[in-house]
N, C-alpha and C positions, 0 to 999 in steps of 0.2 A: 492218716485217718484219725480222727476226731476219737479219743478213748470214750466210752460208754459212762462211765463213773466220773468225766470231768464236764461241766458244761462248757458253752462260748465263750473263748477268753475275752475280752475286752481290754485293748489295748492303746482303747481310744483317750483322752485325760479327761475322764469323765462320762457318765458315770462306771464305777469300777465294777470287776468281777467280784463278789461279797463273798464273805465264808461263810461254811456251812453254818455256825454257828449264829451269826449274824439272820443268815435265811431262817434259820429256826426257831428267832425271837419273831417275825412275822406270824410264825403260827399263835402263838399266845391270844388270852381272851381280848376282847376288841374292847374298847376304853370309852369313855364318855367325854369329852372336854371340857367339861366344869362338874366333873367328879374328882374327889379331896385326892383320889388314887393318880390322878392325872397332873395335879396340880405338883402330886411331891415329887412326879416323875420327870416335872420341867424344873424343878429346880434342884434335883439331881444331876441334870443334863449342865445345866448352868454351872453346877461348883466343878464338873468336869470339865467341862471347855474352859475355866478358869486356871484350873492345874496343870494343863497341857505343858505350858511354860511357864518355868523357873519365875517367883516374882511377877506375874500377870494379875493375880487373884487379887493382891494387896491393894492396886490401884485402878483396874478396870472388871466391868463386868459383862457379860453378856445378855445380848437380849435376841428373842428366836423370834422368826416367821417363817410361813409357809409359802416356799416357792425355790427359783433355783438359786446360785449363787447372782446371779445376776441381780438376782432381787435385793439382796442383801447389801450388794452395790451401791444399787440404787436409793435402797432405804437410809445408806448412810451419808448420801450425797444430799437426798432431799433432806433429812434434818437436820446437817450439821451445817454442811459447804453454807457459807455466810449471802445475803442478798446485798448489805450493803460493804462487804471486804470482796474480793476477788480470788479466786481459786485456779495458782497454776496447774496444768496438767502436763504431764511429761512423759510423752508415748514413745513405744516403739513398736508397735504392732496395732490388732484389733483391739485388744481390750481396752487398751489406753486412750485408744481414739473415741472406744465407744463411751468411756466415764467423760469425755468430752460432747461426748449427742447429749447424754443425760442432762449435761449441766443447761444445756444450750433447751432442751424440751424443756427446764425447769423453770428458765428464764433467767440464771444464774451469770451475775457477770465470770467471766476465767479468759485466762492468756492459755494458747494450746502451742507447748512444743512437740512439732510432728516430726520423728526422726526417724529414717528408716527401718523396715521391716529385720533387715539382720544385723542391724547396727545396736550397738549398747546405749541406754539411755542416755542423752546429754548431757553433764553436768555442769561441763564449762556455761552452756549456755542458761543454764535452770539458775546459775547463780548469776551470771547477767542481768537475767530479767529480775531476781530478788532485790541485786542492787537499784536497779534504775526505776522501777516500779513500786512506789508507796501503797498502791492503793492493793497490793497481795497480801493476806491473810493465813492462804495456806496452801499447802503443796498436794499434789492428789497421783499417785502412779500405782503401776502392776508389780508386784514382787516376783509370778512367774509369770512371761509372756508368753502360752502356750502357744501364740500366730507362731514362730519358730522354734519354741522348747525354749529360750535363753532366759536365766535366770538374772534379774535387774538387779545392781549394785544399791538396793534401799539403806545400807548402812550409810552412804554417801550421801544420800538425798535427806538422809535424818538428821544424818549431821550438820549438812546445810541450815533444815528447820530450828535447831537449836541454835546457831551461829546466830541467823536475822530474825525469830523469834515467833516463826512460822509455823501452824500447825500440819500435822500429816496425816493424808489419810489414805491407807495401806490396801488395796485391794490382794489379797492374800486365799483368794478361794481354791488357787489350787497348791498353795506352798502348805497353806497349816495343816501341821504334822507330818509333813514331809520335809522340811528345812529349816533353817535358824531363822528363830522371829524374835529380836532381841527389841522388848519394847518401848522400855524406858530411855537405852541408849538411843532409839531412832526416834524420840519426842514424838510416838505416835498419838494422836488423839481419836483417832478409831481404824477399825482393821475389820475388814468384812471377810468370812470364809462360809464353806458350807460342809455339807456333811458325806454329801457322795464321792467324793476326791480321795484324799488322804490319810481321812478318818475313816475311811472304808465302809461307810452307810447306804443309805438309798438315796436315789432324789423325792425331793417335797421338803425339805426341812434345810435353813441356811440362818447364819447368826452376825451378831456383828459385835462385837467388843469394843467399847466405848469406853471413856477415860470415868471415873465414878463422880468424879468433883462436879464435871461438865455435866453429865445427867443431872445431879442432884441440882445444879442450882443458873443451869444456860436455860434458853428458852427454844423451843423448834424452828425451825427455821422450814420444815416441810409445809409444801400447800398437798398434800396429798393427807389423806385419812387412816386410807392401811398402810403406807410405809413412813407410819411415824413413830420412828424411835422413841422417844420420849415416852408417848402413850404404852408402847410397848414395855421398856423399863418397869413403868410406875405400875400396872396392873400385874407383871411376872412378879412382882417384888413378892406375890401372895403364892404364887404359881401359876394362876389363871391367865388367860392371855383376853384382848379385845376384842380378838377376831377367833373364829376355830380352825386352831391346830390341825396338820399333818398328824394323826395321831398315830398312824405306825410308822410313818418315816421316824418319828418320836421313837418309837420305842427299839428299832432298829440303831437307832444315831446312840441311847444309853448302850445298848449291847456293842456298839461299836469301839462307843468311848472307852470301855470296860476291858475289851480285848486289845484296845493298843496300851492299856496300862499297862494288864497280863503279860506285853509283848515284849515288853521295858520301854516305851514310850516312843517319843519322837524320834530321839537318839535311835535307836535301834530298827527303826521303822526305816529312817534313813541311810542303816549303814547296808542296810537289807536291799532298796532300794540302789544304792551305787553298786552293790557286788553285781545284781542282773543287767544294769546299763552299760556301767562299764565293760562288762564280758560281751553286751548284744555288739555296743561300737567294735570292737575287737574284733568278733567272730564275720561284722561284715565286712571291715575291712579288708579283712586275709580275703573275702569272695570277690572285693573291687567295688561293693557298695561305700561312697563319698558321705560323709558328715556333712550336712549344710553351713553348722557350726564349727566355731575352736573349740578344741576337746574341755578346756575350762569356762566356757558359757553357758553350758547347760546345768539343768537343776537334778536333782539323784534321781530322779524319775520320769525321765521323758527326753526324746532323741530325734531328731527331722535328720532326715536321709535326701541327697540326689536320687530322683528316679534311676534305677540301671536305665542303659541305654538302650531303646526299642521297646521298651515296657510301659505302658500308659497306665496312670494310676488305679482305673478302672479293672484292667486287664489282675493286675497286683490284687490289689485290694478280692475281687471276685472267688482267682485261688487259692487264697489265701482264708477267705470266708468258709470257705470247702472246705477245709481242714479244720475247722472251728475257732479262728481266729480272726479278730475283727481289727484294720490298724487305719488312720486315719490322713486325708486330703492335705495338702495344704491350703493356704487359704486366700482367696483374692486373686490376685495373679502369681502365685506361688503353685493352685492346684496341678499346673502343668510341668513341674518341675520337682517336685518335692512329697515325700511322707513324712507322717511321724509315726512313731511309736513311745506311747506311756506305760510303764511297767508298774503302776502302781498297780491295787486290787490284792487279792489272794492269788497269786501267779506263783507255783509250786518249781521246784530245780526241772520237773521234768516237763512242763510248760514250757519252759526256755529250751530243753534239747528238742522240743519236737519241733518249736518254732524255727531254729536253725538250723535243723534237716530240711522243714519246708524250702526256705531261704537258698540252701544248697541244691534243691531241687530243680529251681525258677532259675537260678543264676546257670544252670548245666544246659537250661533249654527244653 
């Protein structure tokens, strides 16, 4: 039974269960978008998502728009990924494939390696294509691939970029602030995250951290209006933005930012994170529920399970809603085979005992 004083956990990767605190900057008074108040409050937001990591501030910055992480993707694909260089992509799930739709809607030339759904990104092959292929530019992949929970080896793929002289661009919306985003060593030249993930925000509000040198003096490379980075850079540079802000996902995303500082950061975000996954994989094992993954592929916050056997994902998911828990499909032709569960969010110790009572309950019949 679902406690009175907790709401729906959300165990989906995205978006998360918020803290009270967080819900609380929601009430605050409502904002204007081209008031001087709003203005200091994106570039507040900005020198935070700067700090997040060690050494980011010095050489990248950030620039905000309103939509989900996907947007942010996109925004960094339409303005950066080159029209006349070539952009490899290196999948292994939906996400990867889909920065691969994008480029191809964009009209973008790219090479796409499509590697299976639970298999670890390619590398042998990525540095194949870097050698034999003159006309690549840059490298474009997932840091977390939520299709399976496995978290992609990007130190490898950066270090490739720095070998052939390749830039990177980091799709990170649900790793930042959940795992090591080391930027200088992986020769990133932009990293797109959002704010409902890891940061523990809402959705409407997602960012993209781009290299500062390349702002100030590369030219767009977007045929698109609102997701062009540049525009967005040059006018945040005051605070104001070109288009109108998400203004309480805004002010939710500072409150967020604020409280994973409070928390001790990423580090601590993530050791927090590995004590509740680590104990979930555990506690289903002993019941006979299978890891889809090897116990070292996954990322500190998020876990895809074999269906138990005779339980259809529907069936699961439904009693599990009844208790006040929400966990999620797999995807494509996985949904018949597989859940996940993301433990990001505000998920309390006693969130995870009543989740694995439920779990004990299902697996007895």
């Amino acid at each position: 039974m679902k406690p009175e004083n907790r709401p729906v956990i959300l165990l989906n990767p995205g978006p998360v269960t918020i803290s009270q605190r967080v819900r609380a900057s929601l009430a605050r008074e409502d904002l204007c978008h081209r008031e001087p108040e709003f203005a200091a409050l994106t570039l507040d937001i900005k020198k935070r998502i700067g700090n997040v990591y060690e050494g980011c501030a010095a050489d990248y910055e950030a620039a905000l728009a309103s939509g989900s992480g996907t947007c942010a993707v996109e925004a960094m694909l339409q303005s950066l990924a080159p029209r006349s260089g070539k952009t490899l992509v290196v999948a292994n799930g939906v996400y990867g494939e889909r920065m691969a739709s994008m480029l191809e809607a964009q009209g973008k030339p790219f090479t796409l390696i499509k590697g299976g759904w639970p298999e670890p990104v390619n590398i042998a092959a990525a540095e194949e294509e870097l050698k034999k292929d003159g006309c690549l530019t840059h490298v474009a992949a997932i840091h977390h691939e939520t299709t399976t929970g496995r978290l992609n080896d990007c130190a490898a793929l950066g270090q490739l970029c720095g070998k052939y002289g390749k830039g990177f661009f980091v799709d990170a919306v649900s790793s930042f602030a959940g795992e090591e985003i080391r930027f200088a060593d992986w020769n990133v030249t932009a990293l797109a995250a959002t704010a409902n993930k890891c940061v523990h925000g809402i959705p409407g509000i997602c960012f993209v951290l781009a290299r500062r040198d390349l702002m100030e003096t590369g030219k767009t490379q977007a045929s698109s209006l609102y997701l062009d980075l540049y525009k967005m850079y040059k006018e945040q540079k005051s605070g104001f933005s070109p288009f109108t802000q998400a203004t309480h996902a805004c002010v939710a995303l500072r409150e967020a930012l604020e409280e994973l500082e409070d928390q001790g950061g990423w580090k601590s975000r993530r050791a927090r994170y590995l004590a509740i996954s680590r104990r979930l994989r555990q506690e289903f094992a002993a019941m006979g529920i299978e890891r889809f993954l090897p116990e070292e592929a996954y990322a500190s916050y998020m876990s895809s399970f074999k269906l138990p056997e005779g339980k259809t994902y529907g069936e699961l998911h439904d009693i599990l809603k009844e208790e006040g828990f929400v966990i999620y499909a797999g995807q494509g032709g996985l949904y018949h085979s597989i859940f996940r569960i993301a433990n990001m969010g505000d998920i309390l110790d006693s969130d995870v005992d009543r989740l694995i009572g439920v779990f004990k309950t299902v697996m007895k019949g």
